[in-house]
N, C-alpha and C positions, 0 to 999 in steps of 0.2 A: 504494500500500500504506500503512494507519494505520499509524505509528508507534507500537511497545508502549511503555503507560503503568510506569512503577516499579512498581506491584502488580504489573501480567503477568508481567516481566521476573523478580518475586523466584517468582512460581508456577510459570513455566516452568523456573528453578533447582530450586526444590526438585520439583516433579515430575521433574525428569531424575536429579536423588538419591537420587528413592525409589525411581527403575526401578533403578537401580544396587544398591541394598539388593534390592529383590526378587531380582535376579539372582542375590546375592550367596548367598543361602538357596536358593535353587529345587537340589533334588535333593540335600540335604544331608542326613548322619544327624547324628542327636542327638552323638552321641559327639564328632563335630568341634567343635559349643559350646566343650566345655572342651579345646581341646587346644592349646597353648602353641609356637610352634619351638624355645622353648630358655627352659631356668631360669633363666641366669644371664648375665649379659653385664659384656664389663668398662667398655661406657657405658650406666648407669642402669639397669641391674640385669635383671631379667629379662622378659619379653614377657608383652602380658595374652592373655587365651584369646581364641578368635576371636567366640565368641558375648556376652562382654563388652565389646569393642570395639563390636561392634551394637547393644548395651543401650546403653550409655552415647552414643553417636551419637543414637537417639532420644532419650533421656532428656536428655541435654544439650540437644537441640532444643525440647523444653516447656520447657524451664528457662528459656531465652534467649526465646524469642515472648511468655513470661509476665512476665517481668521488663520488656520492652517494654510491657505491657497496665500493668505498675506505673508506667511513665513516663507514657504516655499518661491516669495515673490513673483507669482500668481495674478496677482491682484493688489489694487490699490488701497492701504487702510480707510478709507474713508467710504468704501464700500461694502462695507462687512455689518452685515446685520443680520438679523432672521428674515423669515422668508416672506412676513408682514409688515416689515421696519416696528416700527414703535408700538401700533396699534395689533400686537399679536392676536387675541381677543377680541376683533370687534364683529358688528352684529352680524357678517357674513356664517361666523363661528358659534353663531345659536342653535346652527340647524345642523343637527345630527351628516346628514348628508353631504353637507361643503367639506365638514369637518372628518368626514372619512377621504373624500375627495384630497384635501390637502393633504393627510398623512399618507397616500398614494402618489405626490406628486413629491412631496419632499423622499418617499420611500427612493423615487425613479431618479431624484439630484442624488443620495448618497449613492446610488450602484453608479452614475455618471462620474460623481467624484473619483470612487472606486475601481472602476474605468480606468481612467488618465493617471492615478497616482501609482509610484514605483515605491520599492521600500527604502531607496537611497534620496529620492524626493524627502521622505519624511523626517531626515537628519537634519532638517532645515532648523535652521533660528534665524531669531530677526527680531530686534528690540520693538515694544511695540510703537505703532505707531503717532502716538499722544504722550509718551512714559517710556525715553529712553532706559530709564532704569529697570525694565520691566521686560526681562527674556523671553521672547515667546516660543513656541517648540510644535513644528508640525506634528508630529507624533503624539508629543501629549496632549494636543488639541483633537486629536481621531479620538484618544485612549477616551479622553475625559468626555466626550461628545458620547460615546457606547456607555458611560459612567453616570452621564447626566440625565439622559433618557433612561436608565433605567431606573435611575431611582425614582423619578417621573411615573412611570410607567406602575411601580412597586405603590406609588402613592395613589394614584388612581385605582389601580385595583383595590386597594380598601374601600375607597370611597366610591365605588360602583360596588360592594358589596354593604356596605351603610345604605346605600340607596335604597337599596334591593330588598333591604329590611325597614326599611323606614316607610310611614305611611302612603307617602307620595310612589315609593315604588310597590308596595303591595297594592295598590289602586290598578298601576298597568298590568297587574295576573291577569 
């Protein structure tokens, strides 16, 4: 049997993160998007909705492969955002729908990243580009990109099983 190359390894990651994401959507209504366990908490205050936890899981994913493409000088720092800029969350991403739609289209940018990238590209550094002090590392920007989404991913699954139990989702039985 070949042994997987460091690209396979980070493609078969994030491909098993996005079947996790789809899972995570599949037979959901819009209304669950925004629906919170609780306001208020006496550590760090209160819970984000469950359909922003999703948004931001991708959107943080372009962020971090594109900040990599800055290292590998790729691309201009000043173009490095998620895959919404600012408004990761807005009301496109209330509807169950887009928001599978999107995690489908950011799924098809990391396999294009993944694509184009070598595993000698990923040796790259490059201070960033606002904070010379501040090493940036194509690699740990993929590592941490599989790292960030999944914890994402970990946190949403809760709270799609809060849902699930909570009044609002035993209504959808």
């Amino acid at each position: 049997m070949t042994p997987m190359s460091e690209i396979d390894v980070y493609r078969r990651l994030f491909g098993e993160r996005f079947e996790e994401l789809d899972a995570l959507l599949a037979d959901l209504p819009d209304e669950a998007l925004l629906w919170t366990p609780f306001e208020t908490s006496p550590w760090r205050g209160s819970s984000n909705p469950f359909g922003l936890i999703i948004a931001h899981a991708v959107s943080s994913t372009v962020y971090l492969l594109l900040r990599a493409e800055w290292s590998m000088g790729w691309r201009d720092g000043s173009t490095v955002d998620g895959d919404e800029g600012p408004d990761e969350f807005g009301p496109a991403n209330y509807r169950v729908e887009y928001l599978a739609e999107r995690v489908q289209r950011v799924h098809t940018r990391v396999d294009v990243f993944l694509d184009q990238v070598t595993a000698s590209d990923l040796d790259a550094t490059q201070p960033h580009w606002e904070d010379a002090d501040r090493l940036l590392s194509a690699r740990y920007d993929v590592v941490h990109a599989i790292e960030h989404l999944s914890e994402h991913i970990g946190q949403a699954q809760i709270t799609r099983q809060l849902w699930a139990l909570s009044e609002q989702g035993l209504k959808q039985r």
